[in-house]
Residue, then its C-alpha position, 0 to 999 in steps of 0.5 A: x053597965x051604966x047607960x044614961x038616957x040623956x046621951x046619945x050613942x054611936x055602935x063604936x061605943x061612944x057617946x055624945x052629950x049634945x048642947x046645942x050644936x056642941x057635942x062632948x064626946x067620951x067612950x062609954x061605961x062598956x067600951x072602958x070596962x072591955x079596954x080595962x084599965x086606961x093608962x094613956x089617951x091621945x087627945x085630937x088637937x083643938x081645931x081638928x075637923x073631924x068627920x063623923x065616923x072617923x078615927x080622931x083619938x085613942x085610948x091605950x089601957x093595959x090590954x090594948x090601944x083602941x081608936x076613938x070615932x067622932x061621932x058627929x062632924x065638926x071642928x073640935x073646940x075643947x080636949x080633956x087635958x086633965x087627961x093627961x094626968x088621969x086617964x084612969x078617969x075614963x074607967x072611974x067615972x066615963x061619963x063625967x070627968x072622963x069626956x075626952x074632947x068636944x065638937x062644934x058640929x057642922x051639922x047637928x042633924x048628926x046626932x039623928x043617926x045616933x042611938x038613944x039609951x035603949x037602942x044602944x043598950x038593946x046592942x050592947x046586950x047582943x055583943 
């Protein structure tokens, strides 16, 4: 399992690559190798405001359809339409071509109740 230092991560196993007060949000390399194959994502609409903790996406794989929670609150400014033609992106490279959509957050102190690397690697392990 792969678990970049410079993410942030959520316990519902997304992560949140923070630049500022934008926020590009995906599922991690354990939540795609536990959905299997990914072979349909909805993507949020741009616009959507969206609330910490709170369903705004799915992935379908093989095995089952799987909700995606912002992990940050905000308004999302940019999908991964490239999606669209190749989710298997989020199971070949989850952390890069793989990112699902991007939050302008309203509140960038949000990222403070997030899990670094270790913590989220520490919870992973416990699963």
């Amino acid at each position: 399992m792969n678990f970049p230092e410079a993410l942030r991560y959520s316990a519902e196993h997304e992560w949140a690559a923070v630049d500022g007060d934008r926020a590009r949000i995906g599922i991690t390399d354990y939540a795609q190798d536990a959905l299997g194959d990914v072979v349909y994502v909805e993507l949020p609409d741009v616009g959507l405001e969206v609330i910490r903790g709170s369903s705004c996406a799915e992935v379908e794989s093989t095995k089952s359809v799987s909700e995606i929670y912002s992990p940050v609150t905000g308004v999302v400014t940019e999908v991964n339409e490239a999606l669209d033609d190749a989710p298997e992106a989020i199971n070949t490279d989850p952390y890069g071509d793989g990112w699902i959509f991007v939050v302008e957050m309203s509140d960038p102190g949000d990222v403070d109740t997030l899990l670094d690397a270790a913590a989220y690697r520490k919870l992973v392990e416990e699963q």
